[in-house]
C-alpha angles and dihedrals in degrees: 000000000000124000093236112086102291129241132251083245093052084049088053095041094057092038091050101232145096143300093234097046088053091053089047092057095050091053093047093243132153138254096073127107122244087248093048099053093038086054095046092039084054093053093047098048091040082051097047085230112186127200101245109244116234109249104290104016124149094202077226113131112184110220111194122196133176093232138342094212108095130061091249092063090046092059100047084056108055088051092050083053104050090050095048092056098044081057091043104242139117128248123233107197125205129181120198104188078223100291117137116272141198111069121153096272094054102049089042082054088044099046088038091068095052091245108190090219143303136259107201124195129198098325132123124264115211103240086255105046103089090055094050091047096048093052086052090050098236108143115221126201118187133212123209090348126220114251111342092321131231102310079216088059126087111226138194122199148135126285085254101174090048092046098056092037090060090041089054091042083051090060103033081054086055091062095262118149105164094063114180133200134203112188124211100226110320094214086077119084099225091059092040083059097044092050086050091047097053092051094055090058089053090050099043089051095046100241115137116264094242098195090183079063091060115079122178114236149193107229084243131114084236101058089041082055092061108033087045092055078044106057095032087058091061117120086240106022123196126255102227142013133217103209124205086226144019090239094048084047078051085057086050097048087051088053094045080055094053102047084043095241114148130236113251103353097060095024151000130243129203117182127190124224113031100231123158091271084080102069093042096061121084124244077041113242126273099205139142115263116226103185090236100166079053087054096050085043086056100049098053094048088052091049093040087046089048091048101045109035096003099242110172112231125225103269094236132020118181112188114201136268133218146202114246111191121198137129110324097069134069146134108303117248107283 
């Protein structure tokens, strides 16, 4: 192998494989065994090999997120930055406290520093941003879009509806019949599907649709306190609730404390989310894991693969939830 920085056809050619399983192997796709990417990952890591940049890239991605305060951002960012340095480019990160991005200013600073493209999660677009964005060439993938998203935008996000129906059939198997809800904020897509997805459960089940058992919530412990006093104060209170979030299921754990009911034996708790937080409550979460730091990984590839070869992404990739069970959940009192 030569002493220059070596090709993507000399690395094929040591590890004894093909150009396209190299390639395949650089991008993260499938159809390559666990030896053969650890053997070509190792030569291109011995070999110091480097992605070639299109004429006039930056290798800057900016990466814009609504906070970086909770466990659920965290996680989304590492993700983002793993996969940012196995690509070779630099993370620019911007936190917008949840105010609306994107005005002129923004996307001329953006563009003036030669950015390769955005991932955007969770934040607001001005109405004009995306125009202004696609005439300046900057390709944008979002993640758990707000509302139902730019239909010109590609988008990554969970199987939200599947993942609270089969948080709501885990506890009506259970034997749990007062099933309560607390929303993150309904204006986002994600929460408007789990809250979907969580009705048709009870209806396929045929259990009544109890819409004084359904509070719209916030995703924070603050807003689980109070729609957990809320809903435990009820002359009938539920039994269990489904929460938007795993904070927000930490606020209703904090309510269940302070009325002295007892998780699982008075009542059952489903976070969303699987973060850390999880595994440091006790009783420990069930929730239902979305792979977030997988949907942060995702996006960047698809942004770093437009903006360098102009691959167009899929418009929409949705990656599968799934069902942890642990402590919070268990059969009603009989």
């Amino acid at each position: 192998m030569t002493e220059k920085t070596p090709t993507i056809a000399e690395i094929a050619a040591v590890a004894g494989v093909s150009v396209p399983t190299v390639s395949k192997v650089l991008n993260g796709r499938k159809g390559v065994s666990d030896q053969t990417r650890a053997q070509v990952e190792k030569l291109l890591a011995e070999h110091g090999y480097q992605r070639r940049r299109r004429a006039g890239s930056s290798g800057l991605l900016d990466f814009v997120i609504s906070s970086l305060d909770t466990q659920w951002s965290s996680a989304l960012l590492r993700g983002a930055q793993r996969e940012a340095a196995r690509l070779g480019v630099d993370l620019v990160v911007t936190t917008t406290q949840g105010d609306p991005i994107g005005s002129r200013d923004w996307v001329d600073h953006l563009v003036g520093r030669g950015s390769d493209g955005v991932v955007l999660i969770v934040s607001r677009l001005l109405p004009t941003a995306m125009a202004d964005l696609a005439r300046a060439n900057v390709p944008v993938v979002q993640v758990d879009p707000v509302g139902a998203g730019d239909e010109a935008m590609a988008t990554v996000a969970a199987t939200d509806w599947a993942g609270a129906r089969d948080a709501a059939d885990h506890l009506i198997g259970l034997g749990h019949r007062r099933i309560a809800m607390i929303t993150g904020p309904i204006d986002q897509s994600c929460h408007q599907d789990r809250l979907d997805g969580y009705r048709t459960a009870m209806r396929r089940a045929g259990l009544p649709f109890d819409e004084s058992l359904v509070r719209y919530g916030d995703s924070l412990a603050s807003g689980g306190l109070r729609h957990g006093l809320d809903l435990l104060r009820l002359s009938e209170p539920p039994t269990a609730i489904i929460s938007g979030s795993d904070e927000q299921a930490y606020g209703v754990y904090q309510a269940a404390r302070k009325l002295g009911v007892q998780i699982p034996t008075d009542l059952s708790v489903v976070g969303f989310d699987d973060v850390e937080l999880c595994q440091w409550v006790s009783p420990q979460l069930t929730t239902v894991h979305q792979p977030l730091a997988d949907m942060a990984r995702v996006a960047t590839r698809m942004v770093v693969d437009l903006a360098r070869e102009g691959t167009r992404p899929s418009r929409r990739v949705e990656l599968a939830t799934t069902v942890i069970v642990r402590e919070s959940t268990a059969a009603p009192r009989s």
